[in-house]
N, C-alpha and C positions, 0 to 999 in steps of 0.2 A: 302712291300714297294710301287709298282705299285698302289698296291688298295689305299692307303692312299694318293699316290699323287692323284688320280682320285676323291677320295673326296676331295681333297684340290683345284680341278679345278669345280668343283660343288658347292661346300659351296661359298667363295667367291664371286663369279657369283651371285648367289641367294641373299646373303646377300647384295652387292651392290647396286641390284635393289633396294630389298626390302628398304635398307637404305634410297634411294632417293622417296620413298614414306612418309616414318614414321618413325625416331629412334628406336618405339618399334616394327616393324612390322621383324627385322630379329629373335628378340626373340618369337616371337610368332612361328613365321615359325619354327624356334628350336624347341621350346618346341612338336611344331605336330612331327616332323619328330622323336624325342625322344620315343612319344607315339605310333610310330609307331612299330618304332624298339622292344619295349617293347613287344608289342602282338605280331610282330611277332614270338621271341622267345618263348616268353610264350605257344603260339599254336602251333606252328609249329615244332620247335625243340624239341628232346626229351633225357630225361636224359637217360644218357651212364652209369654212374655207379648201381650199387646196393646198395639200402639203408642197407640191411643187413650187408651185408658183411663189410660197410663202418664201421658199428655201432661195427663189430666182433672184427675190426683191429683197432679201431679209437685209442687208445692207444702208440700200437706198431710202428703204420704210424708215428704219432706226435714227438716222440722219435728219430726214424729215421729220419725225417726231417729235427727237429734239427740241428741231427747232421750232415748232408748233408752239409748244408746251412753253418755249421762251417768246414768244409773239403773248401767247396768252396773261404772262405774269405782264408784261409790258404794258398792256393793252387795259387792261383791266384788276390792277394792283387791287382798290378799295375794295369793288365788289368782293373781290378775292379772298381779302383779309374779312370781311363782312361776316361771308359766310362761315366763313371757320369760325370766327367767334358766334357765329348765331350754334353750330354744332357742337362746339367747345360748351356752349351755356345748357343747350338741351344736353348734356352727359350729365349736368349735374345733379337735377332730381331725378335722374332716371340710377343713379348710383347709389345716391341718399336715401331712396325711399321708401324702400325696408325699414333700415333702420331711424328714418325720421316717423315713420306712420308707428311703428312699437315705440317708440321713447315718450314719443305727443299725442299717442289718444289709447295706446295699449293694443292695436290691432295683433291681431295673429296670420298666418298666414293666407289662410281662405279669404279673410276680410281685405290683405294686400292685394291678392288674388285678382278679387271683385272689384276694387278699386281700380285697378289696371285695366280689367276687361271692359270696364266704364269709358276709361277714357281711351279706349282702342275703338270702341262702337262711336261715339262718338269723334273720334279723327277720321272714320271711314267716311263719316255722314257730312262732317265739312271740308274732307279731300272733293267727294263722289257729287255734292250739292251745292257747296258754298263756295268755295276756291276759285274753279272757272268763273262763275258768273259773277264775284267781285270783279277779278281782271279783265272778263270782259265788258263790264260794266263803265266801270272807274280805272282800269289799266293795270297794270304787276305792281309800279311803283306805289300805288294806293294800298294793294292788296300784301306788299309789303311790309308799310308804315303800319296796317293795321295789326299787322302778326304779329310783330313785335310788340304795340304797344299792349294785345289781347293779353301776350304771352309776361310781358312786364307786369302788370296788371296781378295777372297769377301767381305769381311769383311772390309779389309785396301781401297779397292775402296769406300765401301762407305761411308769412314766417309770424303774422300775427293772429289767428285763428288756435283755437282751441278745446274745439269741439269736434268730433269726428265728421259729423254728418255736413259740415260746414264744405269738408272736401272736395263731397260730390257738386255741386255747384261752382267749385275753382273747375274743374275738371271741362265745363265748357270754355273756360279760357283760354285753360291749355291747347285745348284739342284747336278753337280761334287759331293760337297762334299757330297750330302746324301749317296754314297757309302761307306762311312768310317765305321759307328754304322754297318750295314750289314756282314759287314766283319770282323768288329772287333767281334762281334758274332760267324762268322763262326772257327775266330782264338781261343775263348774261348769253342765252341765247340767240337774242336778236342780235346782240353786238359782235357773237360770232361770226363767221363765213362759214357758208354749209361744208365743206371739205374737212373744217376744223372743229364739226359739233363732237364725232365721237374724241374725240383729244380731248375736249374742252368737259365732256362726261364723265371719261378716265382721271382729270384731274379732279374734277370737282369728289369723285369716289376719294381720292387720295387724302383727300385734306380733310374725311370723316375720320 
């Protein structure tokens, strides 16, 4: 969660410049930084499993998988549906808000930008400081209920606010709420069986 905010204080930034040079110039910057990332795995990282061995069991894995993956929806339907809607809800101003920050206060790109990189510095600072010590404090399910209600909370500010500067203050709510998915993992965690965590990781990727 850290890291992801730290890219979301980086991108941003980069892309706002770039915006006020050229429209196309953040996609280009993209596409380098994709090409980077590409070799560097390519050369640098190296594969962890056995091709043999995969080819021995590939059968018997798949099988199993499966039925993992059905134990899983069984076991744990709500949580399940939970989080999808908790990732379903975070798409929504992360899609709108461009165009809601130029419609409702006039921003231009740089200023989207800086916005962004705001609330990426701050989601580092409550993944890295704040997150753990709720749940260990008060538990996941607390550290939950709070995500939400942080991230409800932000949400109702801003469909009534209209002032720019007003933003940056929603913007510790938001970042609040990114404690919520964190935890609500750790809560679907425990109820897994460790043989079933990475299954239970692969799904939970699927249903973003």
């Amino acid at each position: 969660g850290a890291s992801f905010g730290l890219g979301l204080i980086a991108g941003p930034i980069i892309g706002g410049f770039a915006g006020e040079i050229s429209p196309h110039s953040p996609f280009f910057i993209a596409a380098l930084l994709n090409i980077v990332a590409f070799l560097v795995v390519m050369f640098w990282f190296r594969e962890t499993k056995n091709t043999r061995d995969n080819t021995d069991t590939e059968v018997g894995v798949e099988t199993q998988s499966n039925s993992v993956y059905i134990t899983l929806f069984k076991t744990m339907p709500i949580l399940l549906i939970i989080y999808f809607s908790a990732q379903l809800i975070g798409q929504i101003p992360a899609t709108v808000w461009v165009l809601f920050t130029e419609n409702r206060f006039g921003w231009n790109s740089m200023m989207v930008g800086f916005s962004l990189a705001g609330l990426g510095l701050l989601h580092s600072v409550f993944q890295a400081f704040v997150a753990g010590r709720i749940a260990t404090k008060w538990g996941e399910k607390t550290a939950v209920l709070l995500g939400f209600i942080a991230d409800s909370s932000a949400f109702a500010f801003l469909a009534f606010i209209s002032e720019g500067w007003l933003v940056f203050p929603v913007l510790i709510l938001l970042a609040g709420g990114g404690i919520a998915l964190p935890a609500l993992q750790g809560v679907m965690s425990i109820q897994t069986k460790s043989h079933q965590q990475g299954a239970l990781q692969g799904l939970l990727v699927s249903l973003t």
